[in-house]
TIDREN-16410 format. One record per atom (N, C-alpha, C, CB): residue number from 0; chain; atom name; x, y, z. Coordinates in steps of 0.2 Angstrom, whole numbers. Glycine has a CB too. Layout:
TIDREN-16410
NODE, i, ch, at, east, north, up
NODE, NUM, A, CA, X, Y, Z
...
END
This chain:
TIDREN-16410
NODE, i, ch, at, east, north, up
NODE, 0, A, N, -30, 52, -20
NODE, 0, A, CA, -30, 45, -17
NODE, 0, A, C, -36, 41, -19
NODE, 0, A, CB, -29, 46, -10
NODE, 1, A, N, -33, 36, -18
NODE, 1, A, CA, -39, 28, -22
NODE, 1, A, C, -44, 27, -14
NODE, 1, A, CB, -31, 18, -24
NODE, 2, A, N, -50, 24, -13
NODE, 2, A, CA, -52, 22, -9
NODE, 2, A, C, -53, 14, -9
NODE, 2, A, CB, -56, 26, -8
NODE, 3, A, N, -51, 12, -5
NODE, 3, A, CA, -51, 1, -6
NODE, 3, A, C, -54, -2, -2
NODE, 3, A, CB, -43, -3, -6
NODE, 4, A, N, -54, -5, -1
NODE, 4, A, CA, -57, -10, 3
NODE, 4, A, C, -53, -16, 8
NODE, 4, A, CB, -62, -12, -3
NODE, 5, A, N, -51, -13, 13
NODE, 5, A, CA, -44, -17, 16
NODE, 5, A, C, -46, -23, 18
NODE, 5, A, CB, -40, -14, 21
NODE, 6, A, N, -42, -28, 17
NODE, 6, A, CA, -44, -36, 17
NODE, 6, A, C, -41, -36, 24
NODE, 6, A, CB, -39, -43, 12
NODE, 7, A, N, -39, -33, 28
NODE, 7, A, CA, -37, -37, 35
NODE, 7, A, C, -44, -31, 39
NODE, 7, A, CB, -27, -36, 38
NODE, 8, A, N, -44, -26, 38
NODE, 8, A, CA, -51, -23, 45
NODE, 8, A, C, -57, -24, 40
NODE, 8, A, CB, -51, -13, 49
NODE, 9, A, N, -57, -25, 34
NODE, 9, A, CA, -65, -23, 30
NODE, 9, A, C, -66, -18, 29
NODE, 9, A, CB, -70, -25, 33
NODE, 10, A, N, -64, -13, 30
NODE, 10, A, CA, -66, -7, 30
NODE, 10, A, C, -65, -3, 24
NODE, 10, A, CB, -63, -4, 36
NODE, 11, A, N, -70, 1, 19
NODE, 11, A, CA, -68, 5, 14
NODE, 11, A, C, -63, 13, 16
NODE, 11, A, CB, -74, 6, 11
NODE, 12, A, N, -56, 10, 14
NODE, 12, A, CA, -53, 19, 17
NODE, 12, A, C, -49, 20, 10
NODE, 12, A, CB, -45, 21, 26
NODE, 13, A, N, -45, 27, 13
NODE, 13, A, CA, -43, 31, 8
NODE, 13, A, C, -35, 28, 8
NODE, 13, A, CB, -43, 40, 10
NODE, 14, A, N, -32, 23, 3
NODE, 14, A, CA, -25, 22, 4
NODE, 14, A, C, -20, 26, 3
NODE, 14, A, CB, -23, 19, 2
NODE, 15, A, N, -16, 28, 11
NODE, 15, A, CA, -10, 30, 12
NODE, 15, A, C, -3, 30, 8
NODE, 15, A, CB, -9, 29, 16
NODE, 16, A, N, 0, 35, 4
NODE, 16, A, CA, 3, 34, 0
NODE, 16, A, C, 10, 36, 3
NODE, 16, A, CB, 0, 36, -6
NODE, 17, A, N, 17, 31, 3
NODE, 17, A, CA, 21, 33, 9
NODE, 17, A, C, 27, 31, 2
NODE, 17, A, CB, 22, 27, 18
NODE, 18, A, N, 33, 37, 3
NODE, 18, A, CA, 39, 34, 0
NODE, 18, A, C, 46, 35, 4
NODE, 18, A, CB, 40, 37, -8
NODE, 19, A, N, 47, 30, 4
NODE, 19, A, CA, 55, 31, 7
NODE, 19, A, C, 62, 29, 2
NODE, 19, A, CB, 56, 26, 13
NODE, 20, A, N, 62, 36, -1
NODE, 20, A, CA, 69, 35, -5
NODE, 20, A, C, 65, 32, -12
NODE, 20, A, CB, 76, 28, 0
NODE, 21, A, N, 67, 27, -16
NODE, 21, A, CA, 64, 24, -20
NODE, 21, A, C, 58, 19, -19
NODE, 21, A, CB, 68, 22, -22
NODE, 22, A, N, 59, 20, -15
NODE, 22, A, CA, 52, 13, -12
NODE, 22, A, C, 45, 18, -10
NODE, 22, A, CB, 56, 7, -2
NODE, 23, A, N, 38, 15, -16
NODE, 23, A, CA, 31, 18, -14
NODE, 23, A, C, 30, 10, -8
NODE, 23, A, CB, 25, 20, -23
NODE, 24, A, N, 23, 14, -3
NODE, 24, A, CA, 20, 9, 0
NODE, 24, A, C, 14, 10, -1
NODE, 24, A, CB, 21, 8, 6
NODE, 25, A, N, 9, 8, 0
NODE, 25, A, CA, 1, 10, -2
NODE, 25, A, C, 0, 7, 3
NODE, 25, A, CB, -4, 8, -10
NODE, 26, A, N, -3, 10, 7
NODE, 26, A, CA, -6, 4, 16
NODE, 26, A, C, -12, 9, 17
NODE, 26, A, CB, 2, 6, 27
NODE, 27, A, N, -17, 4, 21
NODE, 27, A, CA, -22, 5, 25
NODE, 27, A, C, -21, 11, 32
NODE, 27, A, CB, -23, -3, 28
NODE, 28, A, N, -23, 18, 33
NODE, 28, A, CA, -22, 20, 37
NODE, 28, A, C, -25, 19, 45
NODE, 28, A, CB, -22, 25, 35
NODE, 29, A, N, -29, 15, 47
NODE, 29, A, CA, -32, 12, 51
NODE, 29, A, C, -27, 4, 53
NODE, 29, A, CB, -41, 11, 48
NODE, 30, A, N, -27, 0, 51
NODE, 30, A, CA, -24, -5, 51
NODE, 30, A, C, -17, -6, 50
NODE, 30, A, CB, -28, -8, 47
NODE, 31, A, N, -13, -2, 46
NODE, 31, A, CA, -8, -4, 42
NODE, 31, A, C, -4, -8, 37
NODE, 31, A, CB, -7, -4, 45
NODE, 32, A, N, -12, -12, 34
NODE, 32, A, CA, -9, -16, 30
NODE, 32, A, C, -7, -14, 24
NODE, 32, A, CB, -12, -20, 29
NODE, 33, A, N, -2, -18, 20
NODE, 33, A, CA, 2, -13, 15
NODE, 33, A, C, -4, -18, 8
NODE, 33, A, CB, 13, -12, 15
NODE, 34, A, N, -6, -16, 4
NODE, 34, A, CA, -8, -15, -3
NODE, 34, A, C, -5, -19, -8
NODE, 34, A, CB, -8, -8, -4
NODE, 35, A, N, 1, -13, -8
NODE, 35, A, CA, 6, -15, -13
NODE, 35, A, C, 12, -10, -12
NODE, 35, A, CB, 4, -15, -19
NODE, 36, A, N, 18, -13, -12
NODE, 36, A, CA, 24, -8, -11
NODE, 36, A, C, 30, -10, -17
NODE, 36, A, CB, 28, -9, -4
NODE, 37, A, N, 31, -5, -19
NODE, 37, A, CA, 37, -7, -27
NODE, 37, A, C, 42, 0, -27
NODE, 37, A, CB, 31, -9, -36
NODE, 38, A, N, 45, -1, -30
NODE, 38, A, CA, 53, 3, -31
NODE, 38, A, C, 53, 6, -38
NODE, 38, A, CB, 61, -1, -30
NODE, 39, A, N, 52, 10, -38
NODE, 39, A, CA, 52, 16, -42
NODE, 39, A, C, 57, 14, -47
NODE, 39, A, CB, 52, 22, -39
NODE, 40, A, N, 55, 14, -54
NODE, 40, A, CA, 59, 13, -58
NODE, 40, A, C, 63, 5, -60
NODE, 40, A, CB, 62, 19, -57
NODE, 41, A, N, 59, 1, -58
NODE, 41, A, CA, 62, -6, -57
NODE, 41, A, C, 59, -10, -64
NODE, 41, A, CB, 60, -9, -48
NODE, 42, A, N, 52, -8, -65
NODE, 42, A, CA, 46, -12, -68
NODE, 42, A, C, 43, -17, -66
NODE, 42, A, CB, 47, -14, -74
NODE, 43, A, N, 43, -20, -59
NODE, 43, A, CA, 40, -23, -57
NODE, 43, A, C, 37, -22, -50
NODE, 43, A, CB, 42, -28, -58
NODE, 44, A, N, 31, -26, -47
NODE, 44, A, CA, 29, -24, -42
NODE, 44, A, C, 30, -31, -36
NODE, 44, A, CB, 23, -22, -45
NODE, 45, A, N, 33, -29, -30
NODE, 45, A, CA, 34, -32, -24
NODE, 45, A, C, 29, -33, -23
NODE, 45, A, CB, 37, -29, -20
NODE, 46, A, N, 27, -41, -21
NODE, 46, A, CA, 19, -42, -20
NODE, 46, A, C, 21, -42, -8
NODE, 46, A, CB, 14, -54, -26
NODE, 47, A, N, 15, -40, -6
NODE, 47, A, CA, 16, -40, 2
NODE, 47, A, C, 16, -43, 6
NODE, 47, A, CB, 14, -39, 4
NODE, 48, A, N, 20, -42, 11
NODE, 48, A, CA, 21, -49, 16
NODE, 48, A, C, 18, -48, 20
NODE, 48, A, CB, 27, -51, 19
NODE, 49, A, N, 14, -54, 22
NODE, 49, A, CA, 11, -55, 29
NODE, 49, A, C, 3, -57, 27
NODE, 49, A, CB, 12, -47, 34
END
């Protein structure tokens, strides 16, 4: 796992790596913000909402 630097608490953590079905999430485990989430085998990446 990658460690980052989350824009919404500031905090350096370990990002959570979540899939459901085809869809990866990479999120903040403290906060929940998501990173980046994208569908496997598509070639591109979903940029995040909110």
């Amino acid at each position: 796992m990658a460690r980052r630097t989350c824009q919404n608490c500031k905090q350096v953590v370990d990002e959570v790596l979540t899939r459901e079905g085809n869809k990866v999430i990479k999120s903040c485990p403290r906060c929940g913000y998501t990173f980046v989430s994208y569908e496997v085998g598509k070639g591109y990446i979903v940029p995040p909402r909110g």
